[in-house]
N, C-alpha and C positions, 0 to 999 in steps of 0.2 A: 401331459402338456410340457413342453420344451422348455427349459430353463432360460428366462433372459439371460445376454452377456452382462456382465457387470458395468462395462463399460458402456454398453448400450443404456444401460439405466442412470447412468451419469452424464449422458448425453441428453437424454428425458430431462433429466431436474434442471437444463438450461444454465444459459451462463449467470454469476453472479459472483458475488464477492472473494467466492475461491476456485470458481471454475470460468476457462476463457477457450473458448473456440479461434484457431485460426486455419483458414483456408490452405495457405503457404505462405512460406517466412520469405518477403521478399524484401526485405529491409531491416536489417540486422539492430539497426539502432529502434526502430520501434517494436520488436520485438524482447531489447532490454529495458524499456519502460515498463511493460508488461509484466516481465520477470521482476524489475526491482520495486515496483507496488506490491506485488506478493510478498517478497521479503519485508517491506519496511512494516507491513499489515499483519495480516493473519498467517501468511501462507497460502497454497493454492494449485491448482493441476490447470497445466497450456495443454489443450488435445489442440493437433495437430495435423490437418485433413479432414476437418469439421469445417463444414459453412456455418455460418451467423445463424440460421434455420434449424442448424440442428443436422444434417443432411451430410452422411458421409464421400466428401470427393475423394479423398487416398492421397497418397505424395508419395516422393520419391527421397525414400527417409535416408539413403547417405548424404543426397545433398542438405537437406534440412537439420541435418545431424551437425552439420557441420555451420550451418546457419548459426544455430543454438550454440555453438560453442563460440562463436565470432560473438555472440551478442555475450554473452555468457563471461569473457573474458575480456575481451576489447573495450567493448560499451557500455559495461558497471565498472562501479568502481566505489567499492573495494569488489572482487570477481564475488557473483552470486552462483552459488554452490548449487546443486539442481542433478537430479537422480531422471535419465528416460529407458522408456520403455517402448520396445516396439514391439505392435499389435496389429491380428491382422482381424478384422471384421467387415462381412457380407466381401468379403475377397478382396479386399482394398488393405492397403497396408496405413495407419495411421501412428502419431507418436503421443504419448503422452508426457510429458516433461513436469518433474514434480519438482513445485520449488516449496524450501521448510520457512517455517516464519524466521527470518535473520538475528544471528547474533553480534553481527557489525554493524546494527544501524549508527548511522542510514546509512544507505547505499544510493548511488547516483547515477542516473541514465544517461550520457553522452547523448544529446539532440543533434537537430540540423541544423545547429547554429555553432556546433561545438562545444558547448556550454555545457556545463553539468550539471543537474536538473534532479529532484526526488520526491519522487513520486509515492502517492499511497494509494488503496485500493477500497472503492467505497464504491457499493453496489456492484455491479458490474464493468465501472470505468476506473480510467488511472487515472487519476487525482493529482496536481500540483500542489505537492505537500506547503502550508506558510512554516514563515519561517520560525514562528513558537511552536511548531509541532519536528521541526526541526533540530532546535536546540534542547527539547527535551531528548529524543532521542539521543543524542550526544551526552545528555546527560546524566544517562541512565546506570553506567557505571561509574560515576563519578562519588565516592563517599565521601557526601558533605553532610554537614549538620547543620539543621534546617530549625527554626526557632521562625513564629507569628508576631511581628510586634503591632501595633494598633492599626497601621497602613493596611497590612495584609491582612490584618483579621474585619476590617472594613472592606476592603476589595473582598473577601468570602462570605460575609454578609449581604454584601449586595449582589452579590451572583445566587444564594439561596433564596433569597424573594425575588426573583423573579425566572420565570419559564426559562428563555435564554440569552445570553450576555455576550457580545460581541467585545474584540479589544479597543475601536475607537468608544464606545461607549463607555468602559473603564478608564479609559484616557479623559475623554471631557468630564467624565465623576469626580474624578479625583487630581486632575490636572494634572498628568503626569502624562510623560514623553512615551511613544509606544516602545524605546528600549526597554526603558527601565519597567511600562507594565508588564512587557514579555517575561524578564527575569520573573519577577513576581509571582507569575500565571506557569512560567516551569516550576518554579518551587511549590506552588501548590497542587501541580499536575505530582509533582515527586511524592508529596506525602497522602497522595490518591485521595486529597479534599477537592478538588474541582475534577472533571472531564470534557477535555478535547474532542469535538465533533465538527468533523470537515464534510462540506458537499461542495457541489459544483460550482456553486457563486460564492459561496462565504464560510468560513471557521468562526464556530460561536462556542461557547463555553457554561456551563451544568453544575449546579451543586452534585459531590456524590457523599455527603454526607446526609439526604432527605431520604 
């Protein structure tokens, strides 16, 4: 029995949180949203000449190559770094573009508004990152020292009773402005006592100390 392509079997397990299908790059700036949700996330592989289905169409990979490098360098910011590969399966030539989880976050995708924009990657879609998943990012190499006084160890108590805790809802608790609860809700993202969980309508917030 004939060996599956490897790539063919990574075509099987469908798109999802590190793999994204596109047909052809015909729009460089939405093609760096893509790219910079990968990096601000987990990381992840663009196959390239994949329909939505699954369904190899091919492309015409100088020009795509070159697509990928417009988006790659023009339309992030800071440039998302990214290793391709060109493959040829059932006689069709297809790209694979591997991007690593980022060491710059975050990284910003230039829109159609001009604007800079960052994006994370939750399921299979890009995500419009808020902006406390934002400034932790930024935060990340930042060496501060970090101390709980009754405020924040109230604001981590009330996110541990219960399922899951929104930032307007820690704002009306505790009467506090949503700057100052963001600062808060990153310091406790930093000392890996809470967890940031984005989906499509809303970021809500997780004991991970339970």
């Amino acid at each position: 029995m004939p060996t599956k392509h490897p790539i063919k079997e990574l075509i099987e397990s469908g798109e999802g949180l590190q793999l994204d299908f596109k047909q052809l790059i015909q729009n460089p700036r939405k093609i760096a949203k893509s790219m910079v949700s990968f990096a601000n996330t987990h990381g992840g592989d663009l196959l390239i000449g994949v329909r939505d289905n699954g369904s190899i169409s091919g492309i015409k990979s100088e020009d795509e190559i070159h697509m990928l490098e417009l988006a790659a360098s023009f339309h992030c910011k800071p440039e998302v770094p990214y290793h391709v590969e060109e493959i040829i399966i059932e006689g069709k030539t297809i790209l694979k573009a591997t991007i690593p989880k980022g060491k710059d976050k975050p990284y910003y995708a230039r829109g159609e508004d001009d604007k800079w924009w960052v994006y994370v990657r939750v399921n299979d879609k890009c995500i419009l990152a808020s902006k406390t998943s934002v400034d932790f990012m930024r935060s990340q190499d930042k060496a501060t020292k970090l101390s709980l006084g009754k405020l924040e160890q109230g604001i981590l108590k009330f996110i541990a009773e219960r399922e899951k805790t929104t930032l307007p809802e820690i704002c009306k608790k505790f009467n506090l402005g949503k700057r100052r609860a963001s600062r808060i809700l990153v310091d406790l993202m930093k000392l890996q006592a809470i967890r940031s969980h984005t989906t499509e309508k809303a970021e809500f917030y997780t004991s991970a100390l339970s």
